[in-house]
N, C-alpha and C positions, 0 to 999 in steps of 0.2 A: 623389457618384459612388462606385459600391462599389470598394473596392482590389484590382487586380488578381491572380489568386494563381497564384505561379508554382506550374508541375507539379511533385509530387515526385522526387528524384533517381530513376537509377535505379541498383539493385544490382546487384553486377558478376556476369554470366553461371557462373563457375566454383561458383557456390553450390548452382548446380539441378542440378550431376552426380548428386548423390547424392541420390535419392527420402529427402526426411524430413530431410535438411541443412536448409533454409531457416526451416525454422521451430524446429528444433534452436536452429541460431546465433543466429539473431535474437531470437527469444521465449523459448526455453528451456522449451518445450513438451514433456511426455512425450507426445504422438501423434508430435510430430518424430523423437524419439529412437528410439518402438517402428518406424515407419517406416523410419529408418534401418537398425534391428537387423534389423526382418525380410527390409528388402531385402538386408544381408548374408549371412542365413543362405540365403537363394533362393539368391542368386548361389552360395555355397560349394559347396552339396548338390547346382546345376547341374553347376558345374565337377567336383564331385569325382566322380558318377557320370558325365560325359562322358571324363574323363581318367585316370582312375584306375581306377572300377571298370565297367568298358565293357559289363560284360555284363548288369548288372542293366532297363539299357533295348535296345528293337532301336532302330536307329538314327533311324527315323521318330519317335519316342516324345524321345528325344532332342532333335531337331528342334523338338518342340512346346515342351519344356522351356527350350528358347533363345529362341524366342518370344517366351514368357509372360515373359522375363527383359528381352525386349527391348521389349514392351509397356509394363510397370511402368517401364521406363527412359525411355524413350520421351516417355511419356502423363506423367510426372512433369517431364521436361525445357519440354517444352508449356507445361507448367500454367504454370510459372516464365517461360517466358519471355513468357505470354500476360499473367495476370492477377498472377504473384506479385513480378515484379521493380521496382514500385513499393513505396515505402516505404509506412506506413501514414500516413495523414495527423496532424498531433501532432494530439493531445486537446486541445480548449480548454476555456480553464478554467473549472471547475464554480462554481456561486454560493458553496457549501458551502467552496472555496477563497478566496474571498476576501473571505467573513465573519470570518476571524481577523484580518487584521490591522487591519480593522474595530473589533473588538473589543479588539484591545489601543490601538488609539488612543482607545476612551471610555474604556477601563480608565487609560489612563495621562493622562488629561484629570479622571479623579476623577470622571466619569458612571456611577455603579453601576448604576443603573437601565438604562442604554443598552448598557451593556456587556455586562451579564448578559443581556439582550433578545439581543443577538446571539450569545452563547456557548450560548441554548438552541437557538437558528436551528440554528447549525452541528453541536452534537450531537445536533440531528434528522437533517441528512443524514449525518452522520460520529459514531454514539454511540461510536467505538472513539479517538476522535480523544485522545490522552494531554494533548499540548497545551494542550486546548479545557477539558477536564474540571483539568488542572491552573491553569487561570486560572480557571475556577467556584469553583475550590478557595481563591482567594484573594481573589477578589471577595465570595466569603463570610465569610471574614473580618475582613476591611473593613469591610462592610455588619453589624459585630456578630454575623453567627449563626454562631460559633465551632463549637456541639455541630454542627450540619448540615457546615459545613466537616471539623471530625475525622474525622466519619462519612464521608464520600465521599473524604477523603484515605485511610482504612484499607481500603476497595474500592480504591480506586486504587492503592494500593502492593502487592494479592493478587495483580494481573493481571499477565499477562507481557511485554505490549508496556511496563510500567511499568518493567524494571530498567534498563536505559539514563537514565531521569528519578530514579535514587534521590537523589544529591545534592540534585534541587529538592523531594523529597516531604520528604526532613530535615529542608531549611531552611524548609519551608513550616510542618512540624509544629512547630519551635521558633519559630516565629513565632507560631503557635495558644498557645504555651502560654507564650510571654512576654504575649501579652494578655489571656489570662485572669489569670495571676500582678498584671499592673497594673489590671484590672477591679477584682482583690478589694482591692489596696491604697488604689484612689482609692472605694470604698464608704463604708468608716468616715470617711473625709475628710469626703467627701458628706452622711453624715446627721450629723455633728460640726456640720457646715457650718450645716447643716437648722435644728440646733434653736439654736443660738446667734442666728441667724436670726428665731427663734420667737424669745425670750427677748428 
């Protein structure tokens, strides 16, 4: 049986005084904000040629001018208290969200194949993902392809979402180059190894 979902709260009425506030506060919207401004500057150039400078309208013209002020205000309060004073429903969560920790669980299970399988899943929906692209970065590694790994670490440390992760692109890249440094010392081992072997 599906779970029953309660209604979203609702927001509290003082929001919707001001045409372009609601979506100002809550989303941080510039239509909110232009809304807001332009409804201040109406209201101003209302008041200031009704109070101030009297003579620029006859007072019929005036009249309309209050209106048009009380419209906007009005048809703005409506909207809010019709359709805009529910919350927005949360987002749930996207596939592309919960292919990482997917992936850091083959990753830390020592599944390279599986892991990587999911890090290209998630960088198809999320290519910007720093995260996703810093665990490609070391599951290549891992997986020996060092030069592929360097080269997507040096993209990944040009980009700007990347300064915040400089500590892990450091430790990543001394990681790259303590395994090539032990690549080249267990070589000679190796073919030492080879030919005593032979012999």
């Amino acid at each position: 049986m599906p779970e029953a979902r309660t209604p979203a709260p609702r927001l509290p009425l003082w929001l919707g005084l001001w045409p372009g506030l609601p979506q100002l506060w809550l989303h941080g919207r510039f239509a909110g904000l232009a809304a807001a401004i332009g409804f201040a500057v109406l209201l101003d150039f209302v008041l200031a040629t009704s109070l101030v400078w009297t003579e620029i309208w006859e007072p019929r013209a005036a009249a309309l001018w209050w209106s048009g002020v009380g419209l906007v205000w009005g048809g703005s309060l409506v909207w809010w208290v019709a359709a805009g004073r529910r919350q927005p429903e949360p987002q749930t969560a996207t596939p592309a969200g919960d292919l990482f920790p997917l992936a850091m669980t083959e990753y830390l299970r020592g599944n390279w194949f599986e892991a990587e399988r999911q890090v290209a899943r998630l960088l198809r929906a999320a290519p910007h993902d720093v995260e996703a692209r810093l665990l490609r970065v070391s599951i290549l590694r891992r997986t020996g392809k060092r030069v592929e790994a360097r080269r997507l670490l040096d993209v990944l440390s040009r980009t700007d979402a990347a300064t915040k992760w400089q500590f892990e692109l450091e430790r990543e890249r001394e990681r790259i180059t303590a395994d090539e440094e032990v690549g080249r010392e267990a070589q000679p081992i190796d073919s030492a190894q080879h030919e005593k072997n032979a012999a």
